[in-house]
C-alpha positions in Angstrom: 59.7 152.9 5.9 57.9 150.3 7.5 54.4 150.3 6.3 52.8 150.2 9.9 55.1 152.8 11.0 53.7 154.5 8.0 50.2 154.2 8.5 50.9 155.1 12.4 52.6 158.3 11.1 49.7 159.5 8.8 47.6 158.8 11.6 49.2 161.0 14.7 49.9 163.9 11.7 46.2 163.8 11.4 45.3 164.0 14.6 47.6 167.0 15.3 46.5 168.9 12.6 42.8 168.7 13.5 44.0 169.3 17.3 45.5 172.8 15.9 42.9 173.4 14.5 40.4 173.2 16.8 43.0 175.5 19.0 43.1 177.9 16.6 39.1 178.0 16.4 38.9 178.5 20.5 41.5 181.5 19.3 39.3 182.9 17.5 35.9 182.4 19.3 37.8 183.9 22.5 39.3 186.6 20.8 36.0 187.7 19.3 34.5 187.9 22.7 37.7 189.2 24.3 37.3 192.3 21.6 33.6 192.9 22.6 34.7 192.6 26.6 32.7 190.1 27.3 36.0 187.9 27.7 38.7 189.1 30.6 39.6 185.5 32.4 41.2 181.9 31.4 40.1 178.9 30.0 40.9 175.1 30.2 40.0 172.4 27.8 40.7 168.7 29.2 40.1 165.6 27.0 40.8 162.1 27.8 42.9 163.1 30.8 45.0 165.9 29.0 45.1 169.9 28.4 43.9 170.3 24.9 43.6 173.7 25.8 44.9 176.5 28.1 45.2 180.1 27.6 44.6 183.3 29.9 43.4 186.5 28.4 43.4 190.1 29.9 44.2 191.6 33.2 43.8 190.2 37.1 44.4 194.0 38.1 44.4 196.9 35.2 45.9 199.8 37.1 48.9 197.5 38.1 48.8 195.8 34.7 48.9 192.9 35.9 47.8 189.7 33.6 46.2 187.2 34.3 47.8 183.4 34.3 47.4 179.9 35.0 48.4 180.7 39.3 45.7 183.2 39.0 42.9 182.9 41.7 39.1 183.9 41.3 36.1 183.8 43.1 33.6 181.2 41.4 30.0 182.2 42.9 27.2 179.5 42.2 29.7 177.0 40.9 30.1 176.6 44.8 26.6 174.2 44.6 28.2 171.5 43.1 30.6 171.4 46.0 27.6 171.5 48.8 25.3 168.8 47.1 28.4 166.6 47.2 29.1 167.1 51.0 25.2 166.2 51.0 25.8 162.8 49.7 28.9 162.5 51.6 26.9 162.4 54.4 24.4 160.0 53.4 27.1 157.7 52.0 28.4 157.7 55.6 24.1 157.4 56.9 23.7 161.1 59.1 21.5 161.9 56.6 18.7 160.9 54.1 18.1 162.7 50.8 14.5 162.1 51.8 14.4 163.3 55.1 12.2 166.8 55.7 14.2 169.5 57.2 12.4 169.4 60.0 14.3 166.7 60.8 17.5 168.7 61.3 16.3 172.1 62.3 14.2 172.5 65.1 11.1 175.3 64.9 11.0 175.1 61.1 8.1 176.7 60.2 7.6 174.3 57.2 7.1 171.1 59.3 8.0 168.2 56.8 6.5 169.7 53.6 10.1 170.3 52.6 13.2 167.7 52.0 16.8 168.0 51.6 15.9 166.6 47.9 13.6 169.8 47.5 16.5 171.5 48.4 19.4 170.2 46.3 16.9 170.3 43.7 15.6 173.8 43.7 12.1 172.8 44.3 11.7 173.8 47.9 9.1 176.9 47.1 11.6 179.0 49.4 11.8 182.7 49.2 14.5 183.8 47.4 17.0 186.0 49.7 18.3 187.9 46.8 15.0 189.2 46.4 15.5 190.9 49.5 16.7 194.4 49.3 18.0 193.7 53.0 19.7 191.0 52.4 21.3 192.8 49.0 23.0 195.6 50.7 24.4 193.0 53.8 25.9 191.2 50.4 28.8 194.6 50.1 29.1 194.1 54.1 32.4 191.9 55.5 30.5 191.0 59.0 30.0 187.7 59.8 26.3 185.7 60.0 25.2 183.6 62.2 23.0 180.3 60.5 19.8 182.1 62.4 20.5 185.4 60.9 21.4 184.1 57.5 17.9 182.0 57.6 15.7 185.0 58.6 15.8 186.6 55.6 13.5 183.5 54.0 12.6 181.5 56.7 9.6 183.0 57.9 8.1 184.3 54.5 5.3 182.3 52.8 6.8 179.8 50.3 6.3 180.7 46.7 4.7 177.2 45.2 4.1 173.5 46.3 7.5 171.7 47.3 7.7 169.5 44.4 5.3 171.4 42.2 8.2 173.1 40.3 11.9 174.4 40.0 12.8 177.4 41.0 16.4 178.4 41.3 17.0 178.9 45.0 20.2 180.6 46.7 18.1 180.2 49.8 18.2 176.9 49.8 21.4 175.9 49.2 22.5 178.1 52.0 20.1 175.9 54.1 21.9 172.9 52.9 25.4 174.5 54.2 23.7 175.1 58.0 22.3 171.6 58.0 25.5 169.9 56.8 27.2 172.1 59.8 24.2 170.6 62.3 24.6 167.1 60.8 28.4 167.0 61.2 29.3 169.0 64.3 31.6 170.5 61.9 31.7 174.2 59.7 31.0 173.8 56.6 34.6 174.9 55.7 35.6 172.2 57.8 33.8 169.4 55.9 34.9 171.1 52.3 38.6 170.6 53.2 37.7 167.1 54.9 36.2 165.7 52.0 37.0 167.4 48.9 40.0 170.1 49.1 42.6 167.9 51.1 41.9 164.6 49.1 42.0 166.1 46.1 44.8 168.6 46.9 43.1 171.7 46.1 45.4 174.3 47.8 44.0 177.0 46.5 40.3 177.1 47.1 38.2 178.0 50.0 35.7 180.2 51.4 36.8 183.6 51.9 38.5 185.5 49.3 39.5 188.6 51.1 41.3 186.0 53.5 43.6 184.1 50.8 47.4 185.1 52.1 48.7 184.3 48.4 48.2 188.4 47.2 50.0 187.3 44.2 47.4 185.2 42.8 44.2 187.1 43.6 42.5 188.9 41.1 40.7 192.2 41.0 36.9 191.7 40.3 35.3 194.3 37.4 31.9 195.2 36.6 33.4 196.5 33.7 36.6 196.3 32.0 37.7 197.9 28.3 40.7 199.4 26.9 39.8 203.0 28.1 37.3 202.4 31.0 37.7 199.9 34.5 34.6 200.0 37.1 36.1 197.9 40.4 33.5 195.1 41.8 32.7 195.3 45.6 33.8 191.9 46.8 30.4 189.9 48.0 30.4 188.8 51.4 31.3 185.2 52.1 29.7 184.9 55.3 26.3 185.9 53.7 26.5 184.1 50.0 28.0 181.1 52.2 27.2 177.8 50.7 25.3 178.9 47.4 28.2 181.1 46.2 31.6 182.0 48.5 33.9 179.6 47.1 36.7 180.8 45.3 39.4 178.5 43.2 41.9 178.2 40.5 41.6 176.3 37.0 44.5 174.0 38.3 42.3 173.3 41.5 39.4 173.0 39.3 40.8 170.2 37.0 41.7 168.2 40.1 38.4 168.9 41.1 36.9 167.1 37.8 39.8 164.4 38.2 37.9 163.7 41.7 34.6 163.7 40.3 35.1 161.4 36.8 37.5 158.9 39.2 34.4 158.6 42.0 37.2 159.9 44.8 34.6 162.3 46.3 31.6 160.3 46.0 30.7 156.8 44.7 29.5 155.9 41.3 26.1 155.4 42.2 25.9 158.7 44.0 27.2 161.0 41.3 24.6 158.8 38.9 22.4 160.0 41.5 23.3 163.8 41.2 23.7 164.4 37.7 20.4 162.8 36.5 17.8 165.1 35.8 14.8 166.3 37.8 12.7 168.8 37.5 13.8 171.9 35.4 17.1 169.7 34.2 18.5 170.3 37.4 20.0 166.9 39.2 21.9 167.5 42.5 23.6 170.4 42.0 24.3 170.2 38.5 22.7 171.5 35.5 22.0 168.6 32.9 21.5 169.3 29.3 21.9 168.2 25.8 24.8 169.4 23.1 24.5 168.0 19.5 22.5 164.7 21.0 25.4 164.4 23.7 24.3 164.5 27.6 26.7 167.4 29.6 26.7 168.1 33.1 27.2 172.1 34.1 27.3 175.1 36.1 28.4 178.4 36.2 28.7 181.3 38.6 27.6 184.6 38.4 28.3 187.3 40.9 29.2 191.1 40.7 33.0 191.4 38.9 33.4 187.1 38.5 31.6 184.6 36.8 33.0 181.0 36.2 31.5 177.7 33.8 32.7 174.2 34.1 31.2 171.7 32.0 31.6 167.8 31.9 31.1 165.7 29.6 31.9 162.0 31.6 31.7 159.7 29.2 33.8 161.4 26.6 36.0 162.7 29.4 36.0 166.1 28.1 35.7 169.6 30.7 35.6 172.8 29.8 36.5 175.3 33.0 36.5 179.1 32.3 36.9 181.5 35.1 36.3 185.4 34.4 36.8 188.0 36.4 34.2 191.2 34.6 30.7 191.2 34.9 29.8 189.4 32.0 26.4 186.6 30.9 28.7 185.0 27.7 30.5 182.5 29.9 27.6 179.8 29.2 27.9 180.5 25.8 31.5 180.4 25.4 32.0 177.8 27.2 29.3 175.7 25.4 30.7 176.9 22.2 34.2 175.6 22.9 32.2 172.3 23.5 30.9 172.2 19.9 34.4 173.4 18.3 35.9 170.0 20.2 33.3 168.0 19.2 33.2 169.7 15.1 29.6 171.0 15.8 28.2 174.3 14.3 29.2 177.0 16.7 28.6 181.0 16.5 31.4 183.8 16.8 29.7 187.1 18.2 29.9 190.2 15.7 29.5 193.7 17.2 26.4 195.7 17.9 25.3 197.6 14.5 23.7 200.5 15.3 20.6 201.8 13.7 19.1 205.2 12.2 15.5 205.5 13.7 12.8 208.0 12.5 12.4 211.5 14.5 9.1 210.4 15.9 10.0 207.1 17.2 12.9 208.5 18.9 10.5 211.4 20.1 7.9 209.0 21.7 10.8 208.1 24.4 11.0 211.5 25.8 10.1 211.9 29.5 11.2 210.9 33.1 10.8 207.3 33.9 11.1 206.2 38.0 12.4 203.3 38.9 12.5 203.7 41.9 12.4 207.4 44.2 16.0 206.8 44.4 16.3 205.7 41.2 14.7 208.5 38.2 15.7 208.3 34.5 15.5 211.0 32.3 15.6 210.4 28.3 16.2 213.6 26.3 16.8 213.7 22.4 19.8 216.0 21.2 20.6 216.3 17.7 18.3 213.4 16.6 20.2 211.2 19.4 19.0 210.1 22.9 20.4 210.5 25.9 19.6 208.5 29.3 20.9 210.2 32.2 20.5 208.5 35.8 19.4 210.4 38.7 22.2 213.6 37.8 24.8 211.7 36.4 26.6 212.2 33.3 24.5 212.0 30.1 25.0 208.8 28.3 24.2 208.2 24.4 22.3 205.4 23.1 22.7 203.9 20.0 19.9 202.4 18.3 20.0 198.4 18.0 16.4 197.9 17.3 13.4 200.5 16.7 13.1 199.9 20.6 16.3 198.5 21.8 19.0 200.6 22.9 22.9 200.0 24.2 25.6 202.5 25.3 28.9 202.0 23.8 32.1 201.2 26.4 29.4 200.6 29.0 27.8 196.9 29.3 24.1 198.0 29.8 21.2 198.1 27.3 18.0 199.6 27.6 14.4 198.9 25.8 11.0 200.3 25.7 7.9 198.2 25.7 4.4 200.3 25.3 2.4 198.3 28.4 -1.8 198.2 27.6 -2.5 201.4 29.1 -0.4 202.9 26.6 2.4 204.2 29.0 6.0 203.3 27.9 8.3 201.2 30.8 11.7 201.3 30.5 14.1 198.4 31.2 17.6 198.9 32.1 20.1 196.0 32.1 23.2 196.3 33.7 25.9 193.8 33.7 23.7 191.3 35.9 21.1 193.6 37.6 17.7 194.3 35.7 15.6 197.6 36.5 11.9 198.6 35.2 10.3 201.8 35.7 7.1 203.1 34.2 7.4 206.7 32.4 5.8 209.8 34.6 6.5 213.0 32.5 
């Protein structure tokens, strides 16, 4: 055999062999999480322009046993800011808009006068009130009626704002809906209008767009679950499009997605200097909507989605041309983790496959001391009660639920994804904190 053919051979077996098994390490990572259900979705690995990686994993609807697959369509959540800053600097590449400019500027009668810019805005350092925060505006988020840009505003608008513009960053849905209204006053256009203008049609993005319940192609939608296991499914309610709006309604495929990083890396949405622009770090790491960080010394560029029954990660990596998309459609706050995981298998860094909880024996009298009703809320009362040297939580009058001991204080329920823990506060009354999937509840204890 020739000898260069030789060496040429030796080379591309080598390379294929550490391709497999990198493939058979993202196995194995997924598979761990996929057994804990913390896993229920699909995941693309791109690397110099090609799928190192591509596998889907669980069910798009349980009852119907129906899996889910490459065609498979899911709501994305916060992974929608990427998409708005870049119709942002669309617009200034074409001069209706300065990143500088206060909203003032665009929005007549806002209360803020030119204390805040669009940059405070794509940066998360306006000081807005957070809508979320607004138990209002979280039970409008299970409604399907449609909201006006003044009725969407209200709930932050007029409230004081929480620090200095520029002082600090502070993750803001609030104002990246505000970016979606003023991109809609700067254009003349809906902000659906300008997505398909200048990202979905150039990029041919055919399935991706604002409102899920609205996507005609049944056979690629997936249910969303708050929980999902082998002997228990709790549905999602679908959030409302026309409220989560331009800080979280998209929804899109991993095909669509992949184009979507093709557009970005090959300047087709915006210009060089622009995405420079957006994915260098301000304050809190955050550039224009992108996350930037560090991974073994390398720079990546991320975000991720989280919303009730979906979450979604994509992660860049430009100068490598690597992306790592993962789209999940349970509950679950792993898909960072994964996702940056699969980055450090790909790149032969030290990564972490999750083992399951161990449970713990705790003494009589520690267990004892957590005895009593705790209130959340008046709606909301927790009673702990300890049976058999175990304890029980039970919620309002539901069913009792065990907890198994993880720590002397820490607590999680098998087949459900919640935890609770017990904290002794200075006036020596225990709280109780009760996570559940991405919802957080304290109480103080009463009896």
């Amino acid at each position: 055999m020739n000898r260069l053919l030789f060496l040429f051979f030796i080379v591309f077996a080598s390379q294929l062999s550490i391709a497999q098994t990198k493939r058979v390490k993202i196995d194995s990572l997924l598979s761990a999480y996929v057994s804990l259900y913390k896993f229920n979705g699909i995941v693309l690995v791109v690397e110099k322009g090609k799928k190192s990686y591509e596998k889907s994993y669980g069910y798009a609807n349980k009852t119907q046993n129906k899996l889910i697959s490459s065609e498979s369509v899911f709501p994305i959540g916060s992974l929608t800011k990427p998409f708005t800053a870049l119709l942002i600097l669309r617009l200034f590449e074409e001069n209706h808009i300065s990143i500088n400019e206060p909203v003032s500027t665009f929005l007549k009668n806002f209360p803020h006068d030119k204390k805040i810019t669009v940059k405070h805005l794509l940066t998360h350092t306006s000081g807005l009130f957070e809508s979320l925060d607004d138990p209002i505006y979280r039970e409008q988020l299970y409604t399907t009626r449609q909201f006006t840009s003044e009725e969407k505003m209200a709930f932050f608008i007029e409230k004081p704002l929480e620090f200095n513009p520029g002082s600090k960053f502070s993750y803001s849905n609030s104002g990246y809906d505000l970016l979606g209204i003023i991109i809609e006053k700067v254009s003349g256009e809906t902000y659906e209008e300008c997505l398909q203008k200048y990202i979905f049609k150039p990029l041919k993005m055919t399935n991706t767009g604002l409102v899920y319940s609205a996507l005609k192609k049944e056979s690629k939608k997936v249910n969303g679950y708050t929980y999902l296991s082998n002997t228990k499914q709790k549905e999602a309610k679908l959030w409302n499009p026309y409220l989560s709006f331009s800080s979280g309604a998209l929804y899109s495929s991993i095909g669509d997605l992949q184009k979507f990083y093709n557009g970005l890396k090959t300047f087709k949405i915006v210009s060089k200097e622009s995405f420079e622009a957006a994915t260098t770090a301000y304050l809190g790491g955050y550039g224009y909507g992108w996350f930037i960080d560090t991974i073994g010394g390398n720079k990546i560029i991320n975000h991720g989605g989280n919303i009730e029954g979906f979450t979604s990660y994509f992660l860049m990596n430009t100068e490598n041309d690597l992306c790592i998309i993962l789209l999940n459609n349970i509950t679950s706050t792993s898909l960072e983790r994964i996702g940056n995981s699969i980055y450090k298998i790909m790149t032969n860094q030290i990564y972490v496959i999750p083992k399951p909880k161990q449970e713990i024996e705790l003494k009589p009298d520690v267990l004892r001391s957590y005895i009593g009703q705790y209130e959340v809320s008046k709606d909301y009362i927790t009673k702990i009660t300890l049976e058999n040297n175990t304890l029980f939580l039970q919620i309002n009058n539901d069913t009792k639920l065990k907890l198994s001991a993880e720590k002397e204080n820490v607590f999680f329920i098998k087949d459900e994804d919640m935890s609770v823990e017990f904290t002794l506060k200075q006036n020596n009354i225990f709280e109780i904190k009760i996570k559940e999937g991405l919802s957080t509840k304290t109480g103080d204890k009463t009896k």
